[in-house]
DRENTORKOL-3810 file (N, C-alpha, C; in nm, 4 decimals):
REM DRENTORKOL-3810
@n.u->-2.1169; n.v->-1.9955; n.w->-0.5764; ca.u->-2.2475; ca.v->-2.0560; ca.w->-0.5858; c.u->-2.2275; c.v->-2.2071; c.w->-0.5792
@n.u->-2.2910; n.v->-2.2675; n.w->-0.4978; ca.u->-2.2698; ca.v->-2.4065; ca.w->-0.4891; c.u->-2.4025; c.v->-2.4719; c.w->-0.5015
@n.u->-2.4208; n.v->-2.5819; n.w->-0.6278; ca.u->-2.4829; ca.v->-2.6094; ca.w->-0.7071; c.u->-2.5197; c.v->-2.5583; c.w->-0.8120
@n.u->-2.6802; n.v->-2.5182; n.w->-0.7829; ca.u->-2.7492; ca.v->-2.4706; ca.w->-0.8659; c.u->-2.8500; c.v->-2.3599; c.w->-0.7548
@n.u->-2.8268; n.v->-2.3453; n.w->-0.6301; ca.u->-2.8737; ca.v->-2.2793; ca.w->-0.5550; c.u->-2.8597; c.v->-2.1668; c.w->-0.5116
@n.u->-2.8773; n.v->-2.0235; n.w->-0.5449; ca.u->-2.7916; ca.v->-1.8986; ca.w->-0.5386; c.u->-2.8403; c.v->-1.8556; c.w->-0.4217
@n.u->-2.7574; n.v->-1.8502; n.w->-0.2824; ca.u->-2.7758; ca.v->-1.7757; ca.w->-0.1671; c.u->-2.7377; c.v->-1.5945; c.w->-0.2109
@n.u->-2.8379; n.v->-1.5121; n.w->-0.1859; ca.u->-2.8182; ca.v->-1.4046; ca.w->-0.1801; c.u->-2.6855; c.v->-1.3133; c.w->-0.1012
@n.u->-2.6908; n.v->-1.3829; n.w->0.0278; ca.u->-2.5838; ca.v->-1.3564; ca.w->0.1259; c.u->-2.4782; c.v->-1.3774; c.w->0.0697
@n.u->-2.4589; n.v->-1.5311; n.w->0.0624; ca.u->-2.3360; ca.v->-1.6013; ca.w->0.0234; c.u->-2.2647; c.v->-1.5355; c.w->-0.1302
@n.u->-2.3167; n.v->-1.5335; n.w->-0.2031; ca.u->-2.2838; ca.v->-1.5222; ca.w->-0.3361; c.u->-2.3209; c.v->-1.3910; c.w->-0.3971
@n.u->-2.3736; n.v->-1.2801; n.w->-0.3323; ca.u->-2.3247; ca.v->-1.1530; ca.w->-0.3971; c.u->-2.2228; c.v->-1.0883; c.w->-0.4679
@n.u->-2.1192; n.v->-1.1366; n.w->-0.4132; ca.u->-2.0103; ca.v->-1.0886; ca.w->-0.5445; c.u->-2.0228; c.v->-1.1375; c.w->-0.6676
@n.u->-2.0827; n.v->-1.2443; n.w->-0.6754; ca.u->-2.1227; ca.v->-1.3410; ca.w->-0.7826; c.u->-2.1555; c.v->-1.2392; c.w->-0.9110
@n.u->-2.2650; n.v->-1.1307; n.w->-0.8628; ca.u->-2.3087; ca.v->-1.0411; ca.w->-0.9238; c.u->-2.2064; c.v->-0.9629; c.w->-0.9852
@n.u->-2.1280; n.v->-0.8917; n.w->-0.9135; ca.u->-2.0402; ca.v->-0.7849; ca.w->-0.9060; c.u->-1.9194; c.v->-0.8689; c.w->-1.0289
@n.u->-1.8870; n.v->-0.9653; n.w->-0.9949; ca.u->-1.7621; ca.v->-1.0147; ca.w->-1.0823; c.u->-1.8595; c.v->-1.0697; c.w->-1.2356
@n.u->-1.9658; n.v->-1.1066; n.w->-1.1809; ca.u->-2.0536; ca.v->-1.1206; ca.w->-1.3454; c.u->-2.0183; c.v->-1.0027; c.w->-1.4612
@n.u->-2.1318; n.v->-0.8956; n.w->-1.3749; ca.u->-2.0818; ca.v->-0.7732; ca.w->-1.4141; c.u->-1.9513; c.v->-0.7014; c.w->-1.5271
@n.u->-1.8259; n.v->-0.7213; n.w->-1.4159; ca.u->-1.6823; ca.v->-0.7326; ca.w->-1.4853; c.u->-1.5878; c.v->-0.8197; c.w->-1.5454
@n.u->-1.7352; n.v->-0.9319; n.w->-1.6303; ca.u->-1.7110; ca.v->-1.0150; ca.w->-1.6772; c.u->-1.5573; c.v->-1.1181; c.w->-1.6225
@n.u->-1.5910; n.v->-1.1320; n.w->-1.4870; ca.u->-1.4460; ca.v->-1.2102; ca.w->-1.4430; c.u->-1.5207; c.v->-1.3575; c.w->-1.4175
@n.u->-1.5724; n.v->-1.4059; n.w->-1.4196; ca.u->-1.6446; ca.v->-1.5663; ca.w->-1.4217; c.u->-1.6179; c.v->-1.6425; c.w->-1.5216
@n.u->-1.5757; n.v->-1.7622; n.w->-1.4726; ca.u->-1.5568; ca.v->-1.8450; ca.w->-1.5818; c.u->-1.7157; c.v->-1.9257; c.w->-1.6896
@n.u->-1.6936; n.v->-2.0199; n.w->-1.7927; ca.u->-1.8054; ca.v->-2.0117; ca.w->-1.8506; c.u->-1.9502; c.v->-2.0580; c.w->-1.7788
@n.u->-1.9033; n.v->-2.1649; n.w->-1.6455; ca.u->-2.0033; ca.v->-2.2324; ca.w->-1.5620; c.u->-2.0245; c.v->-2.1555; c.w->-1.4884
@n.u->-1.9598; n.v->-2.0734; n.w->-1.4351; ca.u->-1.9910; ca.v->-1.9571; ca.w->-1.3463; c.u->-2.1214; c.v->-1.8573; c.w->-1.3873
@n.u->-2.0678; n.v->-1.7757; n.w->-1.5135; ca.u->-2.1423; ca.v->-1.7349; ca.w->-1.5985; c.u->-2.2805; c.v->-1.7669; c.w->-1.6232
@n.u->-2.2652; n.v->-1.9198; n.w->-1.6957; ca.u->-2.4127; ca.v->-1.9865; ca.w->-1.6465; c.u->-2.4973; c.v->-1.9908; c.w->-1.5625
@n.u->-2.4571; n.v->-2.0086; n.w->-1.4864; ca.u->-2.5389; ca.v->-2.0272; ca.w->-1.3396; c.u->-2.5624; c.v->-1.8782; c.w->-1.2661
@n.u->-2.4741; n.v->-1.8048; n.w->-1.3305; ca.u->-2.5270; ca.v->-1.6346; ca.w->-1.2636; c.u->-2.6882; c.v->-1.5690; c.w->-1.3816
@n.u->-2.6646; n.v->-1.6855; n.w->-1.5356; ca.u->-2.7442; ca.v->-1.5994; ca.w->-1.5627; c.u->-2.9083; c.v->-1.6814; c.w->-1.5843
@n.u->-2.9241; n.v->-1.7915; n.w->-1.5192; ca.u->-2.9627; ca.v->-1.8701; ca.w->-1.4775; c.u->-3.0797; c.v->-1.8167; c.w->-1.3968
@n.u->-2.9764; n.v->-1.7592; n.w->-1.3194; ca.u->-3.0284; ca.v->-1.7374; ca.w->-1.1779; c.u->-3.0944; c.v->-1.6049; c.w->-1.2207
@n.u->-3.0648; n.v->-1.5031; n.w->-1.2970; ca.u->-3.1018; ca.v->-1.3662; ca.w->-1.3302; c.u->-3.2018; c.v->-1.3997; c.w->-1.3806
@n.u->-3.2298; n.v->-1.4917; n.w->-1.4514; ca.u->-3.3787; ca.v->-1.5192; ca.w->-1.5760; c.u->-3.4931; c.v->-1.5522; c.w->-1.4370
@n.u->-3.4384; n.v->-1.6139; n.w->-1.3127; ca.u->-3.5369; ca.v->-1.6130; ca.w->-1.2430; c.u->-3.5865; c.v->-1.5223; c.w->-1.1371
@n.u->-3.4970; n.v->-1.4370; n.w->-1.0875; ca.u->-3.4459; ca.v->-1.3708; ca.w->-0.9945; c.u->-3.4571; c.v->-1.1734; c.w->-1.0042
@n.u->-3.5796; n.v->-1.1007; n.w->-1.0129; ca.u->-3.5957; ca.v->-1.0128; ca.w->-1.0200; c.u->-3.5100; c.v->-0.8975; c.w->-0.8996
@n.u->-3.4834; n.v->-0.9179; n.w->-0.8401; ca.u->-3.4005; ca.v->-0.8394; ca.w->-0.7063; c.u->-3.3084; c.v->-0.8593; c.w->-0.7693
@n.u->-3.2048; n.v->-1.0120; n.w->-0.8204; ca.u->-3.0789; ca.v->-0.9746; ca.w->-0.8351; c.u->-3.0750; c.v->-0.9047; c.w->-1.0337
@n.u->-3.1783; n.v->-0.8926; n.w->-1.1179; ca.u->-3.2002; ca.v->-0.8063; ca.w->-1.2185; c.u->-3.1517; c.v->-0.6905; c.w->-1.1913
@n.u->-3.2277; n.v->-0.6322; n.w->-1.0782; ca.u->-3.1952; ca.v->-0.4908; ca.w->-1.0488; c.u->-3.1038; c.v->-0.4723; c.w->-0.9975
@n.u->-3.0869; n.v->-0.5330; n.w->-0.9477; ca.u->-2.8939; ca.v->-0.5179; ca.w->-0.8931; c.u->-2.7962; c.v->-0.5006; c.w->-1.0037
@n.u->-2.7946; n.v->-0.5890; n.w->-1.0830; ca.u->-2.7399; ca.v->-0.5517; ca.w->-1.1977; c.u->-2.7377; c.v->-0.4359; c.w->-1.3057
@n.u->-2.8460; n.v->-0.3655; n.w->-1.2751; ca.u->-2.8940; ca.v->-0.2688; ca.w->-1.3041; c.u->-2.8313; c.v->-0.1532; c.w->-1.2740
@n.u->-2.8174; n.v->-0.1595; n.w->-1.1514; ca.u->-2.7400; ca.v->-0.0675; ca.w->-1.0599; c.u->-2.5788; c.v->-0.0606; c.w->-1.0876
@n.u->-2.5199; n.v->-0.1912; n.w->-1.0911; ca.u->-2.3778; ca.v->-0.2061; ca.w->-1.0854; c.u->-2.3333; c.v->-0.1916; c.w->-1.2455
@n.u->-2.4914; n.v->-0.1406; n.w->-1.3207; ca.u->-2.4328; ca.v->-0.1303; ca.w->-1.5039; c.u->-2.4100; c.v->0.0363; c.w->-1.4258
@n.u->-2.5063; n.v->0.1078; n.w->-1.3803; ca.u->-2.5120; ca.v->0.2370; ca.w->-1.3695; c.u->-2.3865; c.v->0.2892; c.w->-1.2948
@n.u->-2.3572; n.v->0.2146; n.w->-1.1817; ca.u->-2.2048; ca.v->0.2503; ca.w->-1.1056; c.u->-2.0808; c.v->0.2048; c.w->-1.1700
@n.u->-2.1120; n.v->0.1386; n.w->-1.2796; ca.u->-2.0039; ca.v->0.0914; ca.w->-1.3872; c.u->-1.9944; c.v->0.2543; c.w->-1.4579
@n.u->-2.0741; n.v->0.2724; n.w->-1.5526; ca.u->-2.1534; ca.v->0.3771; ca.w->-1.6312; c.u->-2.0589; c.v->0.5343; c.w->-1.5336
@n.u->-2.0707; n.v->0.5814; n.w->-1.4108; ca.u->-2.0398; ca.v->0.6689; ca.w->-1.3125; c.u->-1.8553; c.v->0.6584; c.w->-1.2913
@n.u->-1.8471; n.v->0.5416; n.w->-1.2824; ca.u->-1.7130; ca.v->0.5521; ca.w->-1.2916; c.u->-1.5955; c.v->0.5238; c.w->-1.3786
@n.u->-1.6851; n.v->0.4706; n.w->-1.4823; ca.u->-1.6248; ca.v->0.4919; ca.w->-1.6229; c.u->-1.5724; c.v->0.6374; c.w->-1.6393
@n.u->-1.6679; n.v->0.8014; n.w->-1.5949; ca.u->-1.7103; ca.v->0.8628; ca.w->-1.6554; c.u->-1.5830; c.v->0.9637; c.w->-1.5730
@n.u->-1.5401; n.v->0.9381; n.w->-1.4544; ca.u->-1.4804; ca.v->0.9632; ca.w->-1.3591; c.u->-1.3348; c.v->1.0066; c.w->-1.4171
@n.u->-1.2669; n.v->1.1062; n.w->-1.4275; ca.u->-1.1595; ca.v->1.1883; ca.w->-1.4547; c.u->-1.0364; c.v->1.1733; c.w->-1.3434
@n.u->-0.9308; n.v->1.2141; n.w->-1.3282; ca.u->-0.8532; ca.v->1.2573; ca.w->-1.1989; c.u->-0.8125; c.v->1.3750; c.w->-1.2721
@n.u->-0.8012; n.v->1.4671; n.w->-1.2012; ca.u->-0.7909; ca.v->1.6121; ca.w->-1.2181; c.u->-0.6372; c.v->1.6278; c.w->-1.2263
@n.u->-0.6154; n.v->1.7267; n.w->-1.3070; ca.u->-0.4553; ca.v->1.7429; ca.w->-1.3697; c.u->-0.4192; c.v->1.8503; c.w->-1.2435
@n.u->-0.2987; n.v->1.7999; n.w->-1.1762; ca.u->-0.2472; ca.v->1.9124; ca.w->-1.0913; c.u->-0.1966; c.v->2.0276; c.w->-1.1344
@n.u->-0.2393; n.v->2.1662; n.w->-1.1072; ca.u->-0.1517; ca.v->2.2873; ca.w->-1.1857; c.u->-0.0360; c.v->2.3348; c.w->-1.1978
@n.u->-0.0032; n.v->2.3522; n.w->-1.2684; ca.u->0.1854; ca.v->2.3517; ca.w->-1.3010; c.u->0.2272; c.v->2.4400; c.w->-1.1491
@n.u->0.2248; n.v->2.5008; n.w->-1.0608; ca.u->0.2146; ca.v->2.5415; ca.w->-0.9697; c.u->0.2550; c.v->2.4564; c.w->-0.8798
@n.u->0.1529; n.v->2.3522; n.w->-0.8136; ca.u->0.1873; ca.v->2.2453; ca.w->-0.7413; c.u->0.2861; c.v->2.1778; c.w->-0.7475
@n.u->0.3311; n.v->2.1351; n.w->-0.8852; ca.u->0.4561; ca.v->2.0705; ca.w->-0.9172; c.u->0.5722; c.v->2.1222; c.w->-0.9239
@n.u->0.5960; n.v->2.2862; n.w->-0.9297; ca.u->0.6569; ca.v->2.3024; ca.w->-0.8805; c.u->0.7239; c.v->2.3553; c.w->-0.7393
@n.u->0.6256; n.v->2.3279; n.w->-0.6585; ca.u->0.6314; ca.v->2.3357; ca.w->-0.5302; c.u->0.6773; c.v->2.1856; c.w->-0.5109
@n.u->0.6386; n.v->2.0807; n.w->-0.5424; ca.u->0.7040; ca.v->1.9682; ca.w->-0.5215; c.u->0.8099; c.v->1.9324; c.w->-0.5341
@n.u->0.8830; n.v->1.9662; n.w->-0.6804; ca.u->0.9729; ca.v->1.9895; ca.w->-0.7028; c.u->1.0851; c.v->2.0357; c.w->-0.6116
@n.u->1.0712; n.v->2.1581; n.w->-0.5550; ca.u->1.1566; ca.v->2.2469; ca.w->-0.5327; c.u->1.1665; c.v->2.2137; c.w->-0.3900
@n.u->1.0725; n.v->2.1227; n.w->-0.2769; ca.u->1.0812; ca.v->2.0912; ca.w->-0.1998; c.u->1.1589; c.v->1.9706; c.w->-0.1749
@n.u->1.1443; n.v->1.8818; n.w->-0.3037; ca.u->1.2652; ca.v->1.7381; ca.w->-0.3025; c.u->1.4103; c.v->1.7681; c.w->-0.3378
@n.u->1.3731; n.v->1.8551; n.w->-0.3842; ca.u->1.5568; ca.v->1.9366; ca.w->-0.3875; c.u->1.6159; c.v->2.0093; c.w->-0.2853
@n.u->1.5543; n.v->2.0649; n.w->-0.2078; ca.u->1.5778; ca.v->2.0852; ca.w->-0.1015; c.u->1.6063; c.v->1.9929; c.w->0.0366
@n.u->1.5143; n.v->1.8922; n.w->-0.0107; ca.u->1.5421; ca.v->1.7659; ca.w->0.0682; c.u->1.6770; c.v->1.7249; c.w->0.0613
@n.u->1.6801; n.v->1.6906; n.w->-0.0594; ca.u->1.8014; ca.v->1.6011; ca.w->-0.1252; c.u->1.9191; c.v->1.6970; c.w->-0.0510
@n.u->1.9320; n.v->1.8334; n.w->-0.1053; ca.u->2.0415; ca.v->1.9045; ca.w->-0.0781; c.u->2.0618; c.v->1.8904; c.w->0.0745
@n.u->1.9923; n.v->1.8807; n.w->0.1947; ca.u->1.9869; ca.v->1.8641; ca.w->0.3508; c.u->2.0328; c.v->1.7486; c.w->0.3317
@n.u->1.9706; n.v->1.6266; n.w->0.2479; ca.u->2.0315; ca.v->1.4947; ca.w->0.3215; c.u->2.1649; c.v->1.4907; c.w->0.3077
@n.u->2.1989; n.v->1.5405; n.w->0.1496; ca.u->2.3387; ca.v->1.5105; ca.w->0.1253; c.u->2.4207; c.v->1.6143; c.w->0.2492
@n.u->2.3631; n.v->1.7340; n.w->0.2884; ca.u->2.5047; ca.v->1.8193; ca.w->0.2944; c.u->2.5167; c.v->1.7179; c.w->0.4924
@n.u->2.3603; n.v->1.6428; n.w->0.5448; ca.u->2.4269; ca.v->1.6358; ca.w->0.6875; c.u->2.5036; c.v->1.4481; c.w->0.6579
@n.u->2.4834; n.v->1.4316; n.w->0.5635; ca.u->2.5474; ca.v->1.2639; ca.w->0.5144; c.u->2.7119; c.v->1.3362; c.w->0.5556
@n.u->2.7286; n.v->1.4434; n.w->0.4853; ca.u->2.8682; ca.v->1.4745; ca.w->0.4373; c.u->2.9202; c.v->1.5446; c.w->0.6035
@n.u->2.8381; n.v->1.6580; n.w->0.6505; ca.u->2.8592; ca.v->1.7049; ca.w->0.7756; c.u->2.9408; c.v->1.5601; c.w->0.8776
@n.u->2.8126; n.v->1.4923; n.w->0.8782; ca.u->2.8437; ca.v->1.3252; ca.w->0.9659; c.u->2.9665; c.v->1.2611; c.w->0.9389
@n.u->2.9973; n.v->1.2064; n.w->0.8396; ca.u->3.0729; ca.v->1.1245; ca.w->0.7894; c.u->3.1893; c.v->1.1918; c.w->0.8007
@n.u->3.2329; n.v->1.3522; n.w->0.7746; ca.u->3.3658; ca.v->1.3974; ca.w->0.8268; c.u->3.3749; c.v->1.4012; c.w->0.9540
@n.u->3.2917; n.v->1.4309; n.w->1.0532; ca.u->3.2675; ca.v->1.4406; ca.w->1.1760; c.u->3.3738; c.v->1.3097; c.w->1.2487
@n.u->3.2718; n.v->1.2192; n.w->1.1965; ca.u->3.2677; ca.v->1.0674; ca.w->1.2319; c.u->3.4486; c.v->0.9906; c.w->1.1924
@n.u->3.5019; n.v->1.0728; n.w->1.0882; ca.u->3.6508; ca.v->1.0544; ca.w->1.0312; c.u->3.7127; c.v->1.1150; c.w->1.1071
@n.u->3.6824; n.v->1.2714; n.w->1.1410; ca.u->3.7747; ca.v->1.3592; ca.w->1.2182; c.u->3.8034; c.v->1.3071; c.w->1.3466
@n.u->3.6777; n.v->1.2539; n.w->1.4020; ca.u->3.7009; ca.v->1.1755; ca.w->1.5808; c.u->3.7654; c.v->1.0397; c.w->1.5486
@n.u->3.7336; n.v->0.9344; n.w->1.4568; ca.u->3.8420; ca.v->0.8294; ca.w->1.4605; c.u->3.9513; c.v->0.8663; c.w->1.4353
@n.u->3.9729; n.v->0.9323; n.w->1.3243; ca.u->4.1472; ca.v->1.0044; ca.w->1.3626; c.u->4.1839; c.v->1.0336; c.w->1.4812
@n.u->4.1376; n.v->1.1524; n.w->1.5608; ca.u->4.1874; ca.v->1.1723; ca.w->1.6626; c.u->4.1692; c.v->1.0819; c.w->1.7997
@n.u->4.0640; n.v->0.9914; n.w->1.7495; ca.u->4.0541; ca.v->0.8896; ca.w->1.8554; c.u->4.1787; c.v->0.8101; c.w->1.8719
@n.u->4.2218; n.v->0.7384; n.w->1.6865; ca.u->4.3470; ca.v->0.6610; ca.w->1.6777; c.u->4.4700; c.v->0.7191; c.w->1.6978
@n.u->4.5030; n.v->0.8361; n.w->1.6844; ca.u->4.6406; ca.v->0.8916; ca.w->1.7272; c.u->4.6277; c.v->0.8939; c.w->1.8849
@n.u->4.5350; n.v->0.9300; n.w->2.0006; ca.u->4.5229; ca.v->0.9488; ca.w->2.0954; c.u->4.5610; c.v->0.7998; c.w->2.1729
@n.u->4.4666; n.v->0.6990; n.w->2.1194; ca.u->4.5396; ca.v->0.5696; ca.w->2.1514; c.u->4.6179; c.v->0.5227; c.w->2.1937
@n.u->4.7419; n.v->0.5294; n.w->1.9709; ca.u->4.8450; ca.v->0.5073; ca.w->1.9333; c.u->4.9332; c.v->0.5600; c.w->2.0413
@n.u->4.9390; n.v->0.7086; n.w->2.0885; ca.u->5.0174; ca.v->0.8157; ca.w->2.1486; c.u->5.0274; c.v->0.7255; c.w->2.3404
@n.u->4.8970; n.v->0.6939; n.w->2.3745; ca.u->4.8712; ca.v->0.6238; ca.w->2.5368; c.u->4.9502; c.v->0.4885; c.w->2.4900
@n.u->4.9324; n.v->0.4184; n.w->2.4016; ca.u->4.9699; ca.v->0.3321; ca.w->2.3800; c.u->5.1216; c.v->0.2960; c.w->2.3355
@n.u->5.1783; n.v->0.3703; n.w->2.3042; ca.u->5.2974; ca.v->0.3774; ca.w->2.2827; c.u->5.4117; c.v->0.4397; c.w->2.3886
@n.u->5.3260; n.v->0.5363; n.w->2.4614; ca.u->5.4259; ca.v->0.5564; ca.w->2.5462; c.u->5.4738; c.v->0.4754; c.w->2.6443
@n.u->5.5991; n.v->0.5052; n.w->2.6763; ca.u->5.6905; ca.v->0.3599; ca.w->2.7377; c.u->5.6089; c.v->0.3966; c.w->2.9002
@n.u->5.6085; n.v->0.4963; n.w->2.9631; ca.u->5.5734; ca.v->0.5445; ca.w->3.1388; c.u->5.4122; c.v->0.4822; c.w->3.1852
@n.u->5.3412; n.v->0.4148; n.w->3.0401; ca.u->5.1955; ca.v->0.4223; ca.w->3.0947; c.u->5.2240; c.v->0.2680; c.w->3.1313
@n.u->5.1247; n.v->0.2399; n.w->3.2341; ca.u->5.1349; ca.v->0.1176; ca.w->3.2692; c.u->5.0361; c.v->-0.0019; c.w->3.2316
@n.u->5.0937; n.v->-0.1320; n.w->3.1934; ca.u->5.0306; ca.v->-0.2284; ca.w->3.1247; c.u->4.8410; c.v->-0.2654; c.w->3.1254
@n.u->4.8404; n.v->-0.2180; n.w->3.2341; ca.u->4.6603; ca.v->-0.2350; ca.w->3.2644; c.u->4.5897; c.v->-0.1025; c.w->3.2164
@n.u->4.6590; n.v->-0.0043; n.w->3.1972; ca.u->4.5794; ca.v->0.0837; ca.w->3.1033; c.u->4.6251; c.v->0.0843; c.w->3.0201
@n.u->4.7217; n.v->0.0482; n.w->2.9492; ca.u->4.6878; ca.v->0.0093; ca.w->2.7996; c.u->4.5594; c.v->-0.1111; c.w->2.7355
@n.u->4.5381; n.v->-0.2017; n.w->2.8425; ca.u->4.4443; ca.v->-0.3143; ca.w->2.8312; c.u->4.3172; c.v->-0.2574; c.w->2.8365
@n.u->4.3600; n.v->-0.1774; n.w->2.9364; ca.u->4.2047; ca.v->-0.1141; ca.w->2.9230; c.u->4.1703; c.v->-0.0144; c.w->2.8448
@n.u->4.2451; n.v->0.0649; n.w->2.7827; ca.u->4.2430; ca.v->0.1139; ca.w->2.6349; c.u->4.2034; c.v->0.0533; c.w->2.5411
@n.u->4.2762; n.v->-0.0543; n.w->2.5487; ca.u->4.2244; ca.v->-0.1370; ca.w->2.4007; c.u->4.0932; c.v->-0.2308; c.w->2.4495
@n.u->4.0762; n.v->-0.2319; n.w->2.5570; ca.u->3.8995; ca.v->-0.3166; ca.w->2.5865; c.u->3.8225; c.v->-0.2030; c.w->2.5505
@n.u->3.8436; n.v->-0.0250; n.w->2.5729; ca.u->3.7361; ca.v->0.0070; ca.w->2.6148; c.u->3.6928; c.v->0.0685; c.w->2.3731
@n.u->3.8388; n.v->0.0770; n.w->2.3136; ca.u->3.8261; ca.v->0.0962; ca.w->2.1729; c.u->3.7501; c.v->-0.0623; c.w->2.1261
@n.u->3.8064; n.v->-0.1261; n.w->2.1907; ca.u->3.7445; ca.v->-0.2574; ca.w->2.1222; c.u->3.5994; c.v->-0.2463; c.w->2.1530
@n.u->3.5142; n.v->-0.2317; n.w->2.2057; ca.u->3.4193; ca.v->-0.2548; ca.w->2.2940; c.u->3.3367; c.v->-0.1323; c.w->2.2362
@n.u->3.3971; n.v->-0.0263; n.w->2.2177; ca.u->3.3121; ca.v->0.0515; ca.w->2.1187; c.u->3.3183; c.v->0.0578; c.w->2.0172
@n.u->3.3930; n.v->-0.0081; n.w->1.9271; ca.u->3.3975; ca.v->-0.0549; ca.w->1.7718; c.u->3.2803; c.v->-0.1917; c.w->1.7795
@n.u->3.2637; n.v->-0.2890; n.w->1.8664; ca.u->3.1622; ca.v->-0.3891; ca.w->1.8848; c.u->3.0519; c.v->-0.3008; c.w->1.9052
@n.u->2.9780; n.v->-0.1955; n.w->1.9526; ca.u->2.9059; ca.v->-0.1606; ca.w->1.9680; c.u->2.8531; c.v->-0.0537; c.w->1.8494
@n.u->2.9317; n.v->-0.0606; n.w->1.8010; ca.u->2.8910; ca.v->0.0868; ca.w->1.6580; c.u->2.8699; c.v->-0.0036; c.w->1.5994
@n.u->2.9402; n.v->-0.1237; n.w->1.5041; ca.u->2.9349; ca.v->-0.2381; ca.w->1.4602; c.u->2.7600; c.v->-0.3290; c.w->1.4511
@n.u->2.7374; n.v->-0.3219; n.w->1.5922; ca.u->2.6183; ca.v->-0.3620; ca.w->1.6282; c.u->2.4730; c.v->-0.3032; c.w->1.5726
@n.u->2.5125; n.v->-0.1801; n.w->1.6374; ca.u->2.3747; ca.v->-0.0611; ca.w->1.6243; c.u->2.3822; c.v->-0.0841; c.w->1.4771
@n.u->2.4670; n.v->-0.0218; n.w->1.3967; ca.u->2.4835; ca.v->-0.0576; ca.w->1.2307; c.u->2.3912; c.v->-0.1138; c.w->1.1759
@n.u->2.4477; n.v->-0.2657; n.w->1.2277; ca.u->2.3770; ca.v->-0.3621; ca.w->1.1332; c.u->2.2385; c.v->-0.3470; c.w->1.1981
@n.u->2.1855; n.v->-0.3427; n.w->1.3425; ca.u->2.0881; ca.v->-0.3496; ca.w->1.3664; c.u->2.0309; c.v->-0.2410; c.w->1.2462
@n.u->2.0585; n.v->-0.1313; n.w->1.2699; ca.u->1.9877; ca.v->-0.0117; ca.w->1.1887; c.u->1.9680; c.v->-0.0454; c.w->1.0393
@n.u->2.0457; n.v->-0.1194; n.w->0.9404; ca.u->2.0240; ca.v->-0.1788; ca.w->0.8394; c.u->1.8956; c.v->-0.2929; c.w->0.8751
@n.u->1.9305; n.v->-0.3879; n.w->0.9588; ca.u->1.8046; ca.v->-0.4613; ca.w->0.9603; c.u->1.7095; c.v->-0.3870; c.w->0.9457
@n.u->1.6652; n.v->-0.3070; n.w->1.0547; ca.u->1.5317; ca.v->-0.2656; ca.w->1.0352; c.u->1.4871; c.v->-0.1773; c.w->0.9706
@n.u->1.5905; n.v->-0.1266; n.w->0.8716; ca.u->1.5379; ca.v->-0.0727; ca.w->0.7715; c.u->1.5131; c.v->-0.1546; c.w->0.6373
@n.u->1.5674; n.v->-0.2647; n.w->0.6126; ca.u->1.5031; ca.v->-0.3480; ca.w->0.5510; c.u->1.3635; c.v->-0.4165; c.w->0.5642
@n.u->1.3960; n.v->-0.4263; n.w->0.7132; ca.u->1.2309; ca.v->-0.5346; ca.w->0.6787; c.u->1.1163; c.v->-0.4103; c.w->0.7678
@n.u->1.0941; n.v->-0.2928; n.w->0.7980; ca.u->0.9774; ca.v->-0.2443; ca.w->0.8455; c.u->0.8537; c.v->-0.2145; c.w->0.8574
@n.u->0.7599; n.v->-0.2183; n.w->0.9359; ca.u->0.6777; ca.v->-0.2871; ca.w->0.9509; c.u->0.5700; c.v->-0.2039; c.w->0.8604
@n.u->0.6606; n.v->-0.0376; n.w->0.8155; ca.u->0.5193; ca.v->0.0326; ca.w->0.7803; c.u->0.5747; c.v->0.0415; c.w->0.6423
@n.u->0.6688; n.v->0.0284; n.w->0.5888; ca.u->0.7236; ca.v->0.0540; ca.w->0.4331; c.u->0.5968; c.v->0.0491; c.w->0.3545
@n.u->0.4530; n.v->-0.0309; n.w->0.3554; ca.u->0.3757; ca.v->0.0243; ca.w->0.2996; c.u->0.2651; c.v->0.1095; c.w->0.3293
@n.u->0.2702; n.v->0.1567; n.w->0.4116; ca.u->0.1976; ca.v->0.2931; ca.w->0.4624; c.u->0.2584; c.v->0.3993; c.w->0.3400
@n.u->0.1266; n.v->0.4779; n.w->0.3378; ca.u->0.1956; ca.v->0.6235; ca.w->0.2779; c.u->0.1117; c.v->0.7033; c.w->0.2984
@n.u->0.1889; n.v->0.8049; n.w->0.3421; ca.u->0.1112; ca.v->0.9911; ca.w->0.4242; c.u->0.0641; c.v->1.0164; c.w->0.3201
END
């Protein structure tokens, strides 16, 4: 409200935060000011005691032991999938660098192979350790900062 002049348009919330007593003491004033003259915004107030009154009165309903344990039993099930393909992966992912590094070691060591494929052995391991390396961190980035983390189904 600016002055002493209450635009209806402008200053409707005026009402609404009166209401839920959030106005400071000049604020206050001047909302009730305006009410001593102002029969439309009376009844408004009227209304927002009654939709106060309605949702005061308003419950949230207790879910039945039923539901919860359907919830339950579905995050455990979760959990148990994430862990067992974390664990599936991660040996997977050990078993092939092992046999990746002995396979190497083995090209690489033997005396008959010749110097440009060993180079190119070690460009093409190097070059996919830079690239796992990469995706990684990318994949950490964007799971830190994403765009919907506050969305929820």
């Amino acid at each position: 409200m600016t002055g002493s002049v209450f635009d209806h348009e402008r200053d409707a919330a005026w009402l609404s935060a009166f209401a839920d007593g959030e106005l400071d003491d000049q604020q206050e004033a001047a909302v009730k000011a305006h009410l001593a003259v102002c029969a439309a915004c009376r009844e408004e107030m009227v209304g927002l005691s009654r939709f106060d009154l309605v949702m005061a009165s308003l419950r949230l309903k207790e879910a039945p032991p039923e539901a919860w344990e359907a919830i339950e039993a579905r995050l455990s099930h979760r959990a148990a999938r994430r862990a067992g393909w974390l664990l599936l992966t991660a040996g997977a992912a050990a078993t092939f660098a092992w046999g990746a590094w002995l396979g190497v070691a083995a090209l690489l060591g033997a005396s008959g192979t010749p110097w440009w494929v060993k180079a190119a052995i070690l460009a093409a391991c190097v070059g996919g350790l830079l690239l796992l390396v990469s995706a990684l961190r990318e994949r950490l980035y964007a799971r830190r900062r994403s765009r919907y983390e506050d969305i929820v189904r």
